[in-house]
N, C-alpha and C positions, 0 to 999 in steps of 0.2 A: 329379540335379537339385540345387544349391545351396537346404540348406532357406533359406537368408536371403534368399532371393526369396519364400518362401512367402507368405500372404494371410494367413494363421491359423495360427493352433495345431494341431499334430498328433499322435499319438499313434505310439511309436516302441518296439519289441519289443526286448527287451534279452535278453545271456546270461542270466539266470536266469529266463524266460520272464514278465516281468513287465512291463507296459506304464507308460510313464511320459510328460510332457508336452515335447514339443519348445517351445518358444516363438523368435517369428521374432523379430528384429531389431526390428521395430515395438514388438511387447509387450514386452520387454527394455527398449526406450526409457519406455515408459511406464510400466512398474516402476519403472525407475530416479528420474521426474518423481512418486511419488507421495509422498515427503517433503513437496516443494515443494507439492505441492495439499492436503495436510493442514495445513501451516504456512500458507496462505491462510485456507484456512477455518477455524484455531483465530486467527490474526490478525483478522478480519472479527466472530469472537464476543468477541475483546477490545473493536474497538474499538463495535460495537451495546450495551456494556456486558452481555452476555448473562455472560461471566466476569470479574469483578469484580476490581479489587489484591485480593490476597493470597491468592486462591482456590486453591489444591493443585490438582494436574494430573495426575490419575493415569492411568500409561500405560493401564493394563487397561482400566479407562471409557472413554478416547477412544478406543482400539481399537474397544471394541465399537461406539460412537458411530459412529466412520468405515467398519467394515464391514474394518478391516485389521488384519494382526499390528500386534503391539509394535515392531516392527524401522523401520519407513516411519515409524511417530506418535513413538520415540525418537529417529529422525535428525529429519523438524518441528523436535521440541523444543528442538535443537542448534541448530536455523536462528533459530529465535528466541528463542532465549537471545543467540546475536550480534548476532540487531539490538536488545538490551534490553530486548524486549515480555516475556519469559519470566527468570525468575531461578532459580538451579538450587542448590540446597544438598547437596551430597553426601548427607547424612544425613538426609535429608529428602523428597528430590523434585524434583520442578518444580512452582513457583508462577508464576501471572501478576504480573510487576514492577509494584513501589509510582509512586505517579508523584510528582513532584518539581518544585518551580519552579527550583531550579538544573539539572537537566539538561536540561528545557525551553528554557533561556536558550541554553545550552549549544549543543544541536542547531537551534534557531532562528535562531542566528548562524552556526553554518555552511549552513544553509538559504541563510540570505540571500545570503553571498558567491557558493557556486557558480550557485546560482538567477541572480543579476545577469549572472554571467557568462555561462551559459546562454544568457539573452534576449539578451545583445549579442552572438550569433553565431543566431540565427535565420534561418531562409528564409525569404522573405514565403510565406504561404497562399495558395492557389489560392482562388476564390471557391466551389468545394467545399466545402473544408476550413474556410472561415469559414463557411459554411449550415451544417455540422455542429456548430463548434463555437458556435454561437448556441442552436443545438437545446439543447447541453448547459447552456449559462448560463439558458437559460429551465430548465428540468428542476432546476437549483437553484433557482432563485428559488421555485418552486414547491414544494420538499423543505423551504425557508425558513419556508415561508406557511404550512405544515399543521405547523411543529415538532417535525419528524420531524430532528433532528439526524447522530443516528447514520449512516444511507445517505448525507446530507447531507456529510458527512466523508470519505465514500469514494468519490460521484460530486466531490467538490471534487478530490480528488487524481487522478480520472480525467480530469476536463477540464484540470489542471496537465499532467499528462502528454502530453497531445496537444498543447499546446501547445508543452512542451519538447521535444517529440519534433521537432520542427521545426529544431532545432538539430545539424547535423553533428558536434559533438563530445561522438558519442556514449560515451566514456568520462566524461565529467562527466555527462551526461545520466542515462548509470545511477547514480551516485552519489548524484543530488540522488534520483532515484526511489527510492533506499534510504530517504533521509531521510524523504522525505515518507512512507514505510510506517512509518517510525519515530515520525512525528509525528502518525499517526493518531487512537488514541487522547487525544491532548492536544487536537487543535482541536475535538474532538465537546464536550470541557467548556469552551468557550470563554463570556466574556461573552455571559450574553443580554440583550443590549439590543434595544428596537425597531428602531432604525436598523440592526439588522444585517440586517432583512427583507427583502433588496434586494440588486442585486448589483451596483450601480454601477461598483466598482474593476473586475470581471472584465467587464463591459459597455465602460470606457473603455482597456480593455489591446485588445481586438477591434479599435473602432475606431481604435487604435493599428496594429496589423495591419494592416487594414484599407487604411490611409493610405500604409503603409510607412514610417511615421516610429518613427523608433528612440530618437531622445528622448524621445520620449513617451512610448513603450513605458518606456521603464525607469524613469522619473519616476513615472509612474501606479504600477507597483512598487514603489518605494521608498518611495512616499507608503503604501501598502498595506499594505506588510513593516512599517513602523515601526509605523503600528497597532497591526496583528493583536499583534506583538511585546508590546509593550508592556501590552497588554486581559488577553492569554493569562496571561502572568506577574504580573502583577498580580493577576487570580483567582484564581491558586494560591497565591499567598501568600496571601490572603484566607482561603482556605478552609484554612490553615496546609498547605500540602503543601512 
């Protein structure tokens, strides 16, 4: 029998009469994705601000933390040291990266262009996918209203996603989905103003959708990006970052 058909793990007799673990092709896979699932979840504790700029990251804690050796939570670490969320000092460690209004600007402007470009290659929605993605603009508006920021931040970038996902050119598509994992952490500190209790911009992009009107769609964007741009960077210089 080909063990790579197997269901499970099994238990296989070696020369030295010692039993040790075959693992199938499934579990193999799933070893291999468990960097990527620890780099999730130390991502998600950056940006809930659970780990704070400059906080040390020591492999052995989050090992025991995630239930994994050193080897899965060291490769993480690598994963997020290249999208900037982790800063890594030879001599030192890994720390959660400082945050900054120049690199904000930075990544924000490249938001915006591929982001633009994105939406002017969209497929209009089926009226499925606009009743879902309405569920998820209400479900902010709501994450808005009790000031709960942080989920706030990471269902924003989940409703950004299905939206861009609508776009066949899914090489940019992953790219902007970098970014926006990159810019997570920054919009959770975004201007609190009241007027931000509301989701207007992401209510008139829908009914851009909606319509099937494409200049609207990106006008409602671009009215949006300039904002948020400008609120964002602006706070962080305020608060000197």
């Amino acid at each position: 029998m080909d063990g790579g058909n197997a269901v499970c793990p099994r238990l296989a007799y070696t020369e030295t009469t010692k039993y040790k673990i075959e693992y199938t092709m499934k579990d193999r896979v799933k070893e291999a994705d468990l960097p990527a699932v620890i780099a999730d979840e130390i991502r998600s504790l950056v940006t809930r601000g659970v780990f704070s700029p400059g906080l040390q990251l020591r492999q052995v804690d989050l090992a025991e933390r995630f239930g994994a050796s050193r080897v899965p939570v060291r490769e993480a670490l690598k994963l997020l040291t290249a999208e900037g969320v982790v800063a890594h000092d030879p001599n030192r460690g890994f720390f959660v990266a400082g945050l900054s209004s120049d690199e904000a600007r930075q990544l924000y402007r490249m938001r915006h262009l591929l982001e633009g470009e994105v939406l002017s290659s969209v497929n209009w929605p089926s009226k499925a996918q606009l009743t879902e993605l309405t569920v998820q603009v209400d479900g902010l508006e709501k994450l808005m209203k009790e000031g709960n920021r942080a989920e706030w931040a990471i269902q924003h970038r989940n409703l950004y996603r299905s939206i861009f996902e609508l776009s066949p050119q899914k090489v940019l598509v992953g790219e902007v989905l970098r970014l926006l994992r990159m810019t997570d952490r920054y919009r959770s500190l975004g201007p609190r103003d009241p007027s931000e209790n509301n989701v207007v911009s992401e209510r008139n992009m829908l009914k851009a959708l909606a319509a099937r009107d494409r200049a609207r769609l990106l006008r409602v964007f671009e009215e949006d990006r300039n904002r948020i741009e400008e609120g964002l960077v602006g706070s962080l210089v305020a608060r000197g970052m």
